[in-house]
C-alpha positions as CSV (number, residue, x, y, z in Angstrom):
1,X,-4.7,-13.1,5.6
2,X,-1.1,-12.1,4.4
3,X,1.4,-9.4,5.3
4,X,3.8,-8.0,2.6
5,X,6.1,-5.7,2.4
6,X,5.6,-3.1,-0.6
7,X,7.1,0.9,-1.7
8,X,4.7,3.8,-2.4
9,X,4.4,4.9,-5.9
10,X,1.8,7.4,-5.3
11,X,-0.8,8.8,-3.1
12,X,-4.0,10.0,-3.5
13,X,-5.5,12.0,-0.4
14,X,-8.6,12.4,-1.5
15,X,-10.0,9.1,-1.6
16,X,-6.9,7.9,0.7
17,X,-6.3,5.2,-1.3
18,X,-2.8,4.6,-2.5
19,X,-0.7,2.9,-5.4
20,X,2.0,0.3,-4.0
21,X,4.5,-2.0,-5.7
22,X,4.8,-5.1,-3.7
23,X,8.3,-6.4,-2.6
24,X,9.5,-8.6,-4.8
25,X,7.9,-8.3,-8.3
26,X,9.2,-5.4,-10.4
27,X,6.5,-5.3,-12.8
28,X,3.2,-5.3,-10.0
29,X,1.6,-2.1,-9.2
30,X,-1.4,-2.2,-7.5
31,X,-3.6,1.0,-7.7
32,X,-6.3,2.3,-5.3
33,X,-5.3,0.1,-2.6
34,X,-7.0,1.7,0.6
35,X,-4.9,3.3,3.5
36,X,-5.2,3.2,6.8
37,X,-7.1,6.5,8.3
38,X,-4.6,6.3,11.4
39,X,-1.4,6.7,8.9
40,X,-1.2,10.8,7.9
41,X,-1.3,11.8,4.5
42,X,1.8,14.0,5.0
43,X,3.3,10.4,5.9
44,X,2.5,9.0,2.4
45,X,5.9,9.8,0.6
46,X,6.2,8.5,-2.6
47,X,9.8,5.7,-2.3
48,X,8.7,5.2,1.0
49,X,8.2,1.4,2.2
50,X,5.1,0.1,3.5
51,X,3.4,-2.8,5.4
52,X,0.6,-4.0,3.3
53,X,-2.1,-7.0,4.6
54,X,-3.9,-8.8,1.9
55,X,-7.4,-10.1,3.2
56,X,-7.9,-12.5,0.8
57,X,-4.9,-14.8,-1.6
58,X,-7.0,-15.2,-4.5
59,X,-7.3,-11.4,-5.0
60,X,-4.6,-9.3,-4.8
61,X,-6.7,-5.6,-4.6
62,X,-8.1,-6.9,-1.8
63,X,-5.6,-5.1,0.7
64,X,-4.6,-2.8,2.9
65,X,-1.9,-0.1,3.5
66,X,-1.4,-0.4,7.3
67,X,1.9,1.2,8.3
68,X,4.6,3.0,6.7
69,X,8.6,2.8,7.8
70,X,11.2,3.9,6.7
């Protein structure tokens, strides 16, 4: 297990699922990465940073969106 730091690029409430960029690489989006039902959608602002834990190191969309901070 691995915690990173990433910034939302977008939110989807419906399926609570999110898209992050993770700290550090520019170019790497990942997309329908699942949030956290305790976070609020009305918390989800787009720019804002976010704790993210990866479950597994050999794939990266298998993570988490587990807090939000500004």
């Amino acid at each position: 297990m691995n915690v990173r730091k990433g910034t939302v690029k977008g939110f989807n409430a419906g399926s609570y699922t999110a898209t992050v960029q993770v700290a550090g690489s520019l170019a790497v989006w990942l997309a329908d990465v699942p949030v956290a039902r305790n976070i609020g959608a009305a918390e989800m602002v787009v720019g804002r940073r976010c704790a993210l834990i990866f479950f597994s190191e050999s794939d990266p969309r298998d993570a988490l969106v587990v807090g939000v901070y500004t």
